[in-house]
Structures are given as C-alpha cells and as structure tokens.
FIMARTOR-513356 format. One record per residue (C-alpha): residue in three letters; x, y negated, z negated. Coordinates in steps of 0.1 Angstrom, whole numbers, plus 2048, in hexadecimal, padded with zeros to 3 digits. Each point is the difference from the previous one (the first is absolute). Layout:
N
alaXYZ;...
//
This chain:
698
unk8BC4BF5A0;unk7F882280E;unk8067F9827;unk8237F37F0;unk80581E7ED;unk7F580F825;unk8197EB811;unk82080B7EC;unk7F78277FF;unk7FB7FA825;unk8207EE801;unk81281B7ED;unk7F5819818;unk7FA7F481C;unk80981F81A;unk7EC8197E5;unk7DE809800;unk7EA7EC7EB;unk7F081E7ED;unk82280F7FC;unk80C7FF7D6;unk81A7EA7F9;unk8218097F1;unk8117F57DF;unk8197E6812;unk7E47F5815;unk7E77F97E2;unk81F7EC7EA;unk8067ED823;unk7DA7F87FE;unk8007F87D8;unk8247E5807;unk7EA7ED81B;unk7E27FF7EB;unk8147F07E0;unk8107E581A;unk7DF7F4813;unk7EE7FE7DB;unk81E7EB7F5;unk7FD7EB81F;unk7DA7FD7FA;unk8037F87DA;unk81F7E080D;unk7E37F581C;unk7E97F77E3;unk8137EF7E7;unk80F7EC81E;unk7D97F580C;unk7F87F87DC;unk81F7EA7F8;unk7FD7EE824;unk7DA7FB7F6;unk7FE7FA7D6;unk7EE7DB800;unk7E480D819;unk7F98247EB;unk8047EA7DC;unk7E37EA80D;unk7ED81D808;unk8008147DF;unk7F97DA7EC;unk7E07FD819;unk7F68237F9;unk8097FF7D5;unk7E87DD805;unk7DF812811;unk7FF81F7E6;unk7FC7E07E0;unk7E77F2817;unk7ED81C804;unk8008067D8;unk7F87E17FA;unk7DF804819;unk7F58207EE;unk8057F17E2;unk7EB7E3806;unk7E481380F;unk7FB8167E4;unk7FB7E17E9;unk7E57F6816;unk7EE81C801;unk7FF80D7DA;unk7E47E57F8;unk7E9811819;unk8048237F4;unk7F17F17DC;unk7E37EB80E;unk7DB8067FA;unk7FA7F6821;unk80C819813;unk7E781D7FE;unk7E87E580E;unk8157FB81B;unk802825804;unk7D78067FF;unk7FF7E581B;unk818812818;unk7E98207FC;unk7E07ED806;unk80D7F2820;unk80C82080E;unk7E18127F5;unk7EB7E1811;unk81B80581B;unk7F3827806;unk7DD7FF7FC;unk8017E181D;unk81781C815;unk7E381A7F8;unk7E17E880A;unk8117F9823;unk80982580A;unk7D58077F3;unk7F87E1818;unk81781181A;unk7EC826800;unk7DE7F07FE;unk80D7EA81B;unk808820816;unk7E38147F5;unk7E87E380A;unk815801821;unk7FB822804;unk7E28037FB;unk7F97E4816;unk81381481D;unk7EC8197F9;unk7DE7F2804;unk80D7ED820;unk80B82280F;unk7DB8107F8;unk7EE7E480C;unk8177FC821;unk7EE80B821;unk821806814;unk80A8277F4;unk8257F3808;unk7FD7E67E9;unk7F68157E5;unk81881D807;unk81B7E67FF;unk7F57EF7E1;unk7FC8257EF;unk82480680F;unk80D7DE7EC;unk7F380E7DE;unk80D822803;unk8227F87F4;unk7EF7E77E7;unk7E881A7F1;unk80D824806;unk82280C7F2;unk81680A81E;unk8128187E9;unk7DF8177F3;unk7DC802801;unk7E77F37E2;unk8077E37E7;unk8167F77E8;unk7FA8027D6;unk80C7E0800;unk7F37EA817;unk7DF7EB7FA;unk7DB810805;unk7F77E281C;unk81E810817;unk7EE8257FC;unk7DF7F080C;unk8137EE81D;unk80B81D80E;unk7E18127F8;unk7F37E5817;unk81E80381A;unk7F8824803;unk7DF7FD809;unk8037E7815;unk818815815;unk7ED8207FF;unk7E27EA80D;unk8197F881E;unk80681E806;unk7DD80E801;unk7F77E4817;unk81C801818;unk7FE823803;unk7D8801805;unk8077EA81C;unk81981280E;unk7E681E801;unk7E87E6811;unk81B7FC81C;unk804822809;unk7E880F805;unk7FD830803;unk7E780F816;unk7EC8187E7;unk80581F816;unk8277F7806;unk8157FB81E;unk7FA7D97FF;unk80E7DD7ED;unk7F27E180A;unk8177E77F0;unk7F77D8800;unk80F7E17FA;unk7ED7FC7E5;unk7E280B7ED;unk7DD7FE80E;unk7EF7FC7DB;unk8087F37E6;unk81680E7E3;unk7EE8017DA;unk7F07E0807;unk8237ED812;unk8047F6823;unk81681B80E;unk8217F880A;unk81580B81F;unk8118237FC;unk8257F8800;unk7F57DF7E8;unk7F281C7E9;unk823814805;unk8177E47FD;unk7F27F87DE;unk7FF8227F5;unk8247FE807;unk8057E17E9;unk7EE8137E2;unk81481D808;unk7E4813807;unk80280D823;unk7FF8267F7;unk7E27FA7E9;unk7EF7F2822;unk80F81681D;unk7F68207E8;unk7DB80280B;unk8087F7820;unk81981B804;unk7EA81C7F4;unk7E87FB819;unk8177FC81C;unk8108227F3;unk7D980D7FF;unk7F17F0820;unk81A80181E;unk8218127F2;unk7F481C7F5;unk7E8806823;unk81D7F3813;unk81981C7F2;unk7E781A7FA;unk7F2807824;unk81480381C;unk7ED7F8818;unk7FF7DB7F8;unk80B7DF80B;unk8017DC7F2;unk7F37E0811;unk8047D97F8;unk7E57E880A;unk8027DC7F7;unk7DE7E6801;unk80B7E2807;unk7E37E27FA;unk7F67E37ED;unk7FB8027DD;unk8118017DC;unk802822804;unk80C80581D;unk81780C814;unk7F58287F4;unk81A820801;unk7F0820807;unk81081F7FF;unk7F382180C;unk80A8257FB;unk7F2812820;unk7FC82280D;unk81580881C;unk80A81D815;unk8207F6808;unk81880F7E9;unk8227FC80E;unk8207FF7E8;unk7EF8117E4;unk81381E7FE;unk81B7E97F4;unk7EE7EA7EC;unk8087DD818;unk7D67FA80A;unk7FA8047D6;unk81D7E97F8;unk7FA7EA817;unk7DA7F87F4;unk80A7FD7DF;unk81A7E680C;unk7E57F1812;unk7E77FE7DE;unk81D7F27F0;unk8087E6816;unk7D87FA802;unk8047F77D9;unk8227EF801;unk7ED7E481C;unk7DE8027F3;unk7FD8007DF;unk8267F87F3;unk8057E3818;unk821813808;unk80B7F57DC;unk81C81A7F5;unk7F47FA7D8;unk7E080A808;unk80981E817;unk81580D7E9;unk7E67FF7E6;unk7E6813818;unk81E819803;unk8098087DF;unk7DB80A7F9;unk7FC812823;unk82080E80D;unk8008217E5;unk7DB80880B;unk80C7FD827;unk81F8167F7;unk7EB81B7F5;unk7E67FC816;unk81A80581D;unk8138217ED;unk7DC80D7FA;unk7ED7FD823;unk81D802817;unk8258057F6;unk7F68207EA;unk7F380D819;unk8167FB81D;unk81C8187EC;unk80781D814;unk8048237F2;unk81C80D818;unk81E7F2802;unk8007FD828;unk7E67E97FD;unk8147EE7E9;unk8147EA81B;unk7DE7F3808;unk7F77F27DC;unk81B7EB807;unk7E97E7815;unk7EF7FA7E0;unk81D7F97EE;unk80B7E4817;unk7DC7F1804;unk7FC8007DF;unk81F7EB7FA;unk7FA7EA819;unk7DA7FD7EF;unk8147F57DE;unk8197E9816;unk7E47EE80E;unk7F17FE7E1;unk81F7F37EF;unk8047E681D;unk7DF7F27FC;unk80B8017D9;unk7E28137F6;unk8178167EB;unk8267FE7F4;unk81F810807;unk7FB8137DB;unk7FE827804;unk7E67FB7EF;unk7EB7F481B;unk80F81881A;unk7E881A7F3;unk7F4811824;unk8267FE80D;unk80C8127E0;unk7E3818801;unk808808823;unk8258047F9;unk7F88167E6;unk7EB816810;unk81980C81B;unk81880A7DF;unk7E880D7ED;unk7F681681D;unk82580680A;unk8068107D8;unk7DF811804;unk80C813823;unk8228067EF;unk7EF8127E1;unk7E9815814;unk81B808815;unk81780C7DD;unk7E48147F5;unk7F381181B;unk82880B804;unk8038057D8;unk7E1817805;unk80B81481C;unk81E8097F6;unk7F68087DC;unk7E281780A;unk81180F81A;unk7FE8297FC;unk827806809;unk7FB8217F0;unk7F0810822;unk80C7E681C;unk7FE81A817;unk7DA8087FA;unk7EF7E5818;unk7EA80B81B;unk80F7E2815;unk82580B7F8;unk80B7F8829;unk7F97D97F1;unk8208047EB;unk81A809817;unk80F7D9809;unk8167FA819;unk81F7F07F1;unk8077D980C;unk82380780C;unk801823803;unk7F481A81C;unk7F28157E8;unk7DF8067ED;unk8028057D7;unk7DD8087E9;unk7FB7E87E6;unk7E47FE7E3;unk7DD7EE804;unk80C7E87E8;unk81F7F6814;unk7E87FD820;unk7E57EB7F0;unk8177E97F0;unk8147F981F;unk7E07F6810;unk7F17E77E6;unk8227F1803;unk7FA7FE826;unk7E07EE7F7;unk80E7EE7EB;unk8177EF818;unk7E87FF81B;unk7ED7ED7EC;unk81E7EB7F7;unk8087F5827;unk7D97F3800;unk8047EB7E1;unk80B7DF7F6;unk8208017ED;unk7F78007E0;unk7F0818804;unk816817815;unk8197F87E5;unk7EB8147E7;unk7F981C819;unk82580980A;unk8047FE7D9;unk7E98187F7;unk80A81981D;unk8228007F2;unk7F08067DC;unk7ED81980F;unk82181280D;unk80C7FC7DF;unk7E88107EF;unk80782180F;unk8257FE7F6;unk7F77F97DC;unk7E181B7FA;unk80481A819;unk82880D7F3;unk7EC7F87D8;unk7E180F80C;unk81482580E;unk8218007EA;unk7F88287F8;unk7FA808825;unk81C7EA807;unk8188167E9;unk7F481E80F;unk802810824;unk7DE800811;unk7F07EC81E;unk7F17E27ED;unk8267F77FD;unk807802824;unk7DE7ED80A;unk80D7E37E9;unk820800810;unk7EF7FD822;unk7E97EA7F0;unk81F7E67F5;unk81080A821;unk7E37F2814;unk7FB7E47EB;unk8227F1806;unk7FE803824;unk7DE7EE805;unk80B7E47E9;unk81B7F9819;unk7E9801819;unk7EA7E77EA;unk8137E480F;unk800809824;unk7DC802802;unk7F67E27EE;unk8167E47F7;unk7FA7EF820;unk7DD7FC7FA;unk8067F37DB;unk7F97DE7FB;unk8217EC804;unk8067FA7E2;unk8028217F6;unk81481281D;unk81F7FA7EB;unk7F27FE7DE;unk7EF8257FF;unk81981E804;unk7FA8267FB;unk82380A80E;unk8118027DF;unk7E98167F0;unk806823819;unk8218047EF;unk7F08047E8;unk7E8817809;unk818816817;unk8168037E0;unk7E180E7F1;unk7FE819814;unk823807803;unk7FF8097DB;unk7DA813805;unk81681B816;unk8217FB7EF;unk7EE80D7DF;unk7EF81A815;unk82380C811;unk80C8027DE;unk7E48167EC;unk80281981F;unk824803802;unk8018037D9;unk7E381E803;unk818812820;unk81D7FC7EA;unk7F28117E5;unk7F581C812;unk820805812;unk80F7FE7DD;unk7EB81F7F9;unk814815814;unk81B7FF7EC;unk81A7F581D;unk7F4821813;unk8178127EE;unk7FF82A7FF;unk7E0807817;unk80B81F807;unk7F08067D9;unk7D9804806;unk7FB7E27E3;unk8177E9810;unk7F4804825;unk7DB7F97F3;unk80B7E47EB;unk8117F4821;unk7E5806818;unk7E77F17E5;unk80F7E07FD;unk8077FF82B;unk7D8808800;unk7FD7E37EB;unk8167E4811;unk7E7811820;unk7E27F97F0;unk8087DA7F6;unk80A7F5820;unk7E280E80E;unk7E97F17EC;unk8167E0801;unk800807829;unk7DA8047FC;unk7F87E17EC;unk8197E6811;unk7FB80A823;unk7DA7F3805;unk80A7E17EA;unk81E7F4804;unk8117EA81F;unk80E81B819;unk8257EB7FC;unk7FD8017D9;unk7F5820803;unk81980F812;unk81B7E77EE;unk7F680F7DA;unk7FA82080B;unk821807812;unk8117F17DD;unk7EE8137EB;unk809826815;unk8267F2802;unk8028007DB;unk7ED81E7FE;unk815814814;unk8277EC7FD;unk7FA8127D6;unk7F482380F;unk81C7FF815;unk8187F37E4;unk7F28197E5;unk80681A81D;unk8207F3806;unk80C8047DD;unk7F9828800;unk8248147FB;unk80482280C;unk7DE80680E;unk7F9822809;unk7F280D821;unk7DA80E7F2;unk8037D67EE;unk8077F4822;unk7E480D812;unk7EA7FA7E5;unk8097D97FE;unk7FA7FE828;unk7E380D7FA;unk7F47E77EB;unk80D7E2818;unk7EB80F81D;unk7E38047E6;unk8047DA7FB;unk8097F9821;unk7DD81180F;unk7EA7F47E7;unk8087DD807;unk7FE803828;unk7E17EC7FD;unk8117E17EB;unk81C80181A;unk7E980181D;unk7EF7DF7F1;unk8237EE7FE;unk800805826;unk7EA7FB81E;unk80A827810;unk7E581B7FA;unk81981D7FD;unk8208017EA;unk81580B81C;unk8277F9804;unk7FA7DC80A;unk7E87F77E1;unk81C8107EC;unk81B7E880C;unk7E57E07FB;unk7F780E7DD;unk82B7FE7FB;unk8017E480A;unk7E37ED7EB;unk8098157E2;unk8278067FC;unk8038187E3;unk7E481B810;unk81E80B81F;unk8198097E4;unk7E28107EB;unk7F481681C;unk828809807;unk7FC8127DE;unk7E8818813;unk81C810815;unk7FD806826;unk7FE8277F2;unk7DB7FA7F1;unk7F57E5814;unk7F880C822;unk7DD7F0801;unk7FA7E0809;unk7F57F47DB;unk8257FB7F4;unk8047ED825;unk82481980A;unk7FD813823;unk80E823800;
//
C-alpha cells in the first residue's frame, strides 16, 4: 500500500521534487485516487469470493470439524488421567524414579574415581619408567610428556582442589627433572674442560668419567635434552661463567694477545678434542680501532658456536643471553673507554672505532649470536653516544669559558693592559686598525677554535661546534649591552671600545664563512651559516655611536645654549657668559677628540666627528645670525670668540685631515668634509682674520 501511495504522489507530481510539500489541489487529487483504487480493491474481493463460494464453504466446515475434535481429545485425556492423580501407588513409583537416578550417579561417580586412579597409576608408572631409563633423552622426553599433565601452564604450585596423589606426582616430576638437570649439566662440565691458570678450554665429545655414578653421555646429547626439559640456560650457566673467567676476560683484558684453535683428531669416544688457546703476541696491528680485539672475540665465539653448540642457534643463543652483557662491558671497560679522545681534532679518528665496532655487532648479528633489538647493540650505542656526549660536553665548555670572560671582564679600565698593542685589530674589510677589549679578542679566538676544531670533526660533531660558536657570539650581544647599560648611557671610552667591539665582531663573522665552510663536513657547508647574524651586530654598533653622537651633541647644545644666543657681549656679564659656554663646546670636543681618536676606526672617526662639529657650529652660526643691530665693540668681541674656538680646536681639525699645518689648502679640505664650518668662519670677517687660523688670506 505505501509504494502505491508512492506511485500516485509521484504521479501527481511528477516534474517536482520529491521532498517538495504538496499543495491543497494536489493533496484532494491524491485523496480522489485513493477512494477509487480502495473501491476497486474492495469489488476484486467480493468478485473472487462469489466465483469461489463452494471451495471457501468446505474450508471453514473442515476447519469448525478439527476445533470439536480437539475438545473432544482433551476431554478424554483428562478422564484418563484423574484416576492416577488419587492412586496410592504413585509415591512408589516416584521413590523408584529417585533410586534409579541416585544408583544412576553414584555408578557415574565410581567410573570418573576408576578414571583418576587409572591416570595416577599411569603416571606414576611414567614416572618410574623415566627414572629408571638409561637414555637421558628418553627421560627428558618422558618428563617433557608430563609437564602439561602435572604442572598448570597458567601458574606455579597446586591447586586447593585437586587430589593429594597429583601434589606428590609432581613432587616426584620435579625431582626428577631437577635430577636431569644436575646430571646433564655435570656432564656438560666433564666435556669442557678450563685450564686452572686460564687461557685454555679443552672441550670433548664427551666425558672421560663418569657423571654421579651414570655413564656419561655425548655433549650435544646432554644439550639436546636439556633443550627438551627446557633447561638449556640452567646448563649453559656454569659453562658460561667460566668461559667469561678463563679466556674472555684474558682475551679482552691484555692487548697483547691472540687466540689459537687446535683440533685432536684420534680414535676414541672422546675424541675428536677442541682446544682453544689465548697467546701472547707481539703483533698488535688494528688495535687502535678495536678490529684485532673484535676479531678474537669473534673467533672465541665461533670456537663455542662449532665446539660445544654443534652450530645449534638454540643453544648459541642461550650461551649469549648469559655472556653477551659481560662481553659488552668488558669491551667498554678495557678498550672503547679508553680509546675516547679529549680534543676534538682527534675526534675524526674515533670514528674508526665506531665503524669496527658496528661491523663487530653485524658479524655478530650474522652469525645470530645477538638480535637486531637495541638492546643488544650495546657497544654500537655506547660508541654513538660517546661522540654526542663529548660533542655537548665541547659545546658547554665552550659557553662557559665565553659566559666567564665576558662577565669578569674589568671594562672599567680597558685601557690599563700592559700588552695594549694586542688590541688594536685590523678590520676584515677595512684598511684600517680599531682597538677593541680583551674580552672581544679572546672570545673571537675560542670561536676560531672552535671551528677549527669543527673542520677536523665528524659531523655530528661539527654540528654542535658551529652551534656553540654562534652561542658564543650571542652571548656577547645579550650580557655585554646588560652588563654596561650605565656606561652605555653615558659618554666615556668603554662605550666606544664596545662599539668597535660589535664593529669587529660583524666583520669576522662574515669572514667566518670564507675561511671555513669548505673544510666543513659536507653536510654541513649549507646547513651552518653565520652571515645572518653581522647585521645584527653592525646594527649594534650603529646604535653604540648613535647613542654616543647623541649624549655629546645634547652636552654641546647645552652649552651653546648657555650663551644666551651671544647676545649683548659688549656687557662684561654677557661676553663671559659667551666666552664661557665657547670654552665649554672647546673642552668637549677635545676630550671627545682625545678619547675617540685612539679608539675609534679612522673613517668612523672622521664620519662622527665631522657630524658632530657641523651641528656644533651650523647653531653658533644661526644664534649669531639671529643678532639685530649689533654694535661695532659686539662685533669684535664675537670674532673674537670664533677665532678663540677656531684655534683651540686646530688640533681636532688637524686629525680630520692628513696635512700637518692648517694652511689655505687644509682650510678648503676641512670645507669641504664639514659644510657648515666655511659659513662659520665667514662670521669672523676678513677685517679680524688675517691669520691663517680663520683660513682667509689678506
């Protein structure tokens, strides 16, 4: 009925979207074809019952005549069955029923006792047959069978509710198999036999003696049925102890050693005998790097592997777990430990060991003697470990010993050293020479070691080198500006020897590149860069002398503001007020002349100091300017004061310019490098200026 309902509302909108809502005509459309296909339905069925009346009449009569028989039968079997609710007899009958199945369940209980003492009397049986069996394979196998039978696989001890006879059993089991194991493993220690003073295994076939009383048995019998009782480890464990004691531990120890197989091959049970030997020898090629040590533990190894494991991998892996952590140790103890260099230019060389000892765990992995688990790659791990751990090591000595220069540096006197000619650098890309601070000097050179140091290393640890030279140059950004702020706000000569100091800096760390990339290890030529920190460091210093420029210029304009724009100095008070505050503008650019001179660059010199007069004297010369209706005697007296400041400065002017004498030519060059001093010394007049000093011929 609903996919017909579907069919007419698809029908009734058949160009719409099926999700659409549908309209009132639409829905009375929908109800109209509804009514007609329910009327057509409802004629269908009277139609099929009127063409088919006899066959449905006979149908109902058939059904009406099974529901009376049915009554009838329910009926008739309740009247049978009301006697036997009242009879006596019928708690006998039920007593009987209970007395079967009781009979029934104590018969089911005999069987499963008959079963267990069945089993136990088997066991036992096995057991007995396993103890008294001469073949140690037999019994291992026989103890094997009863594991399962006796021990639960899921936990150790027995369980509350199982019978006493199954506790003695096992009892029994254990015993038996720890008497295996004593056995087998005494006659393993008959086989192989340890010289007392060391250096020496013998190992046989099998056992001269006896064992507690038993014939001996062959040495990989003994194994294989240690294997079976899963008891391998119990049985390798002496044997590995005094292989660690006897020949590894003389083999690893000394140097001067070397190992030596000799096989006896003649009639007898015991025969043919393995015997290896650990020699002195004088030869001791490829020890620096470790190959002549790893190769005679390979060769003790592979002397156990044929020998005494039969080249089983079980059994070799056995001997390994209870050996290989001793070797490890013994080999980071006696000989990689020590093969660590202390200098990093020795480093490269370390590297040797680092690939022999990798090839040492290869091999060993080949011959399956260890895994490919991490675990087992102790010495390769140790040895990788080692170059970082060294590598950090280098990089914090290297932080500190910068940390600790810089921070204990006395900046307070830098000009006190005896060895002062040590400071003055030449600059990197400059003709010119520039005095910088111990502290700037020592650091530059650890960095240089640091880098030399870097092209002699492997990469890793280069890597951690060129790091902590960078760090290194960082540090005296971040403490040295901290470190001085108040002499850095001030104007005095620790500020220019820290502007020379950043000024060098900047320069050598381009330099940095030039001088050792190409002997970086290639992977690092493109991966270590210094280049983009001297911006840095030349910005630095830019704002070092800005701030300086500044703090001077702010002192000269104060003094020229003292003056008073150099108004009225024909009155005594004015004219001393005025030549005052000229004597003062004299005396700071002296002293700046003095203190920046020694230090500085000669091209920043000259550069600030040329800045720092044209300000001074473009606001003299405007202040001057400014004067209305100045009066003869005023005249005078202000040229007086420019010659005043024009002859006490002849030295400052003289050390802008490479001439000895300010003469007419020195005049034009000082024009021309300082543009406000030609209209300054135009104030003078050609009437007071006849000298040479204001630079105007008569």
């Amino acid at each position: 009925m609903a996919d017909d309902v579907r069919e007419l509302l698809l029908s009734t909108t058949a160009d719409a979207d099926p999700s659409t809502p549908l309209s009132a005509p639409d829905l009375r459309l929908l109800i109209d074809r509804l009514r007609i296909r329910s009327d057509r339905l409802h004629s269908s069925a009277l139609s099929f019952a009127s063409s088919h009346r006899a066959p449905l009449a006979a149908a109902l009569l058939r059904a009406a005549d099974s529901s009376a028989s049915s009554s009838s039968l329910e009926s008739s079997l309740a009247s049978a069955l009301a006697p036997l609710s009242s009879s006596p007899g019928l708690s006998d009958l039920r007593e009987l029923s209970d007395r079967l199945l009781a009979a029934h369940r104590e018969l089911r209980e005999r069987q499963e006792h008959l079963a267990a003492a069945s089993s136990v009397a088997d066991l036992a049986a096995r057991l007995r047959a396993a103890r008294a069996s001469p073949d140690p394979l037999a019994a291992a196998a026989a103890a094997a069978e009863l594991k399962p039978l006796l021990v639960d696989p899921e936990g150790s001890g027995s369980s509350q509710d199982e019978p006493v006879v199954f506790g003695l059993l096992r009892n029994e089991w254990e015993q038996l198999v720890d008497e295996l194991q004593v056995m087998l493993a005494k006659n393993l220690e008959e086989c192989v036999e340890f010289a007392p003073e060391g250096g020496k295994v013998v190992v046989r076939t099998a056992p001269i003696g006896k064992s507690s009383g038993t014939p001996g048995v062959e040495l990989h019998v003994a194994l294989q049925a240690l294997e079976i009782i899963d008891a391998v480890d119990y049985g390798m464990a002496k044997l590995a102890d005094l292989m660690i004691k006897h020949v590894l531990i003389p083999a690893i120890s000394s140097i001067s050693v070397a190992v030596s197989v000799e096989v006896l091959e003649k009639s007898g049970p015991q025969y043919p005998i393995s015997i290896l030997r650990i020699a002195p020898t004088e030869e001791l090629q490829g020890y620096k790097d470790g190959s002549a040590l790893y190769s005679r533990i390979i060769d003790i190894i592979k002397f156990v592997l044929e020998t005494i494991c039969g080249e089983n991998i079980t059994w070799m892996q056995s001997f390994s777990k209870l050996t290989w952590s001793r070797i490890s140790d013994l080999v980071i103890k006696h000989f990689i430990s020590k093969a660590v260099p202390h200098e990093a230019s020795k480093l490269i060389e370390f590297q040797d060991v680092v690939r022999s000892t990798t090839e040492f765990e290869n091999t060993l992995r080949n011959m399956m003697f260890i895994s490919h688990d991490k675990r087992d790659g102790k010495l390769t791990q140790f040895v990788d470990d080692v170059e970082v751990h060294f590598a950090v090591r280098k990089r914090n000595e290297i932080l500190v010993k910068a940390r600790d220069l810089l921070v204990h540096y006395d900046y307070d006197n830098p000009l006190a050293s005896h060895d002062r000619e040590d400071s003055i650098v030449d600059l990197l890309f400059l003709p010119e020479k520039c005095f910088i601070s111990k502290s700037a000097l020592k650091l530059m050179k650890l960095v240089h070691g640091a880098l030399k140091d870097a092209c002699v290393s492997s990469a890793r640890v280069a890597k951690e080198l060129c790091y902590a030279a960078r760090d290194a140059l960082l540090l005296y950004k971040a403490i040295v500006p901290v470190q001085l702020e108040k002499q850095l706000d001030s104007i005095n000569q620790v500020a220019a020897i820290i502007h020379n100091d950043f000024y060098h800096l900047s320069q050598e760390i381009l330099g940095l590149a030039f001088e050792y990339r190409a002997d970086f290890p290639g992977d690092l030529q493109k991966l270590v860069v210094f280049v983009d920190l001297a911006p840095t460091f030349s910005q630095m210093a830019d704002g070092v002398l800005t701030r300086q420029i500044q703090l001077v210029t702010a002192n000269l304009i104060e003094a020229i503001d003292g003056a008073d724009g150099f108004q009225n100095t024909h009155q005594p008070q004015h004219y001393e007020s005025a030549k005052f505050s000229i004597e003062q503008v004299v005396f700071i650019l002296e002293k700046l002349h003095i203190m920046w001179e020694s230090i500085l660059p000669r091209s920043i010199y000259k550069r600030s100091m040329c800045y720092i007069l044209g300000s001074v004297f473009s606001r003299i010369t405007k202040d001057m300017l400014l004067i209305d209706d100045m009066a003869a005697e005023e005249t005078l007296q202000l040229q007086g004061l420019i010659h005043l400041a024009l002859e006490n400065l002849s030295s400052l002017f003289l050390s802008l310019v490479e001439n000895e004498f300010l003469d007419h030519q020195t005049w034009i060059e000082l024009d021309e490098i300082i543009r406000p001093l030609k209209k300054f010394r135009k104030l003078a007049g050609t009437k007071f200026c006849q000298s040479n000093i204001c630079g105007f011929s008569s």
